[in-house]
Structure formats: C-alpha cells, structure tokens
Residue, then its C-alpha position, 0 to 999 in steps of 0.5 A: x500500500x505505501x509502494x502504491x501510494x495508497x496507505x490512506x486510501x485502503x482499510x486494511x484488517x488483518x488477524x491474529x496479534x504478533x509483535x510484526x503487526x503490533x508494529x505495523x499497525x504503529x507505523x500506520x500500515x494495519x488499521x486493525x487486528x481480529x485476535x482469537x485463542x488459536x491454542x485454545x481452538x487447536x486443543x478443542x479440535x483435538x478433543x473432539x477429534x479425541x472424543x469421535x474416535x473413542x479416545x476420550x471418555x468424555x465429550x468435548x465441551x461446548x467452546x465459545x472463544x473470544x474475539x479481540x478488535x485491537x485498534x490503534x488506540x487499545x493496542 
C-alpha cells in the first residue's frame, strides 16, 4: 500500500496479534487486528477429534472463544 501510494486510501484488517503487526499497525500500515485463542481452538479440535474416535471418555465441551478488535488506540 505505501509502494502504491495508497496507505490512506485502503482499510486494511488483518488477524491474529504478533509483535510484526503490533508494529505495523504503529507505523500506520494495519488499521486493525481480529485476535482469537488459536491454542485454545487447536486443543478443542483435538478433543473432539479425541472424543469421535473413542479416545476420550468424555465429550468435548461446548467452546465459545473470544474475539479481540485491537485498534490503534487499545493496542
């Protein structure tokens, strides 16, 4: 965007946190980052997986994970 001029022209959404898009989002060039719990869904697949192969005794919890926006200004 900035080699094409049009860092002020495009919204531009990325996802998951890491400290190269914290960076970026400081420098202007990522207007948002839409953060989860990836270790958190990982290990739900793996226990329902678990469970649909009879390697787990107990079914696998229901599992809401949470979003996170971070924006400039909560970042």
């Amino acid at each position: 965007m900035n080699a094409l001029g049009r860092r002020n022209e495009i919204v531009f959404v990325t996802h998951e946190l890491t400290d190269e898009r914290r960076q970026l989002m400081r420098e202007g060039s990522i207007d948002a980052i839409i953060d989860q719990d990836p270790a958190l869904e990982v290990r739900a697949a793996v226990e329902a997986l678990a469970a649909h192969f009879g390697r787990n005794d107990d079914p696998p919890a229901c599992l809401t994970t949470s979003i996170h926006i971070h924006m400039i200004e909560n970042c």
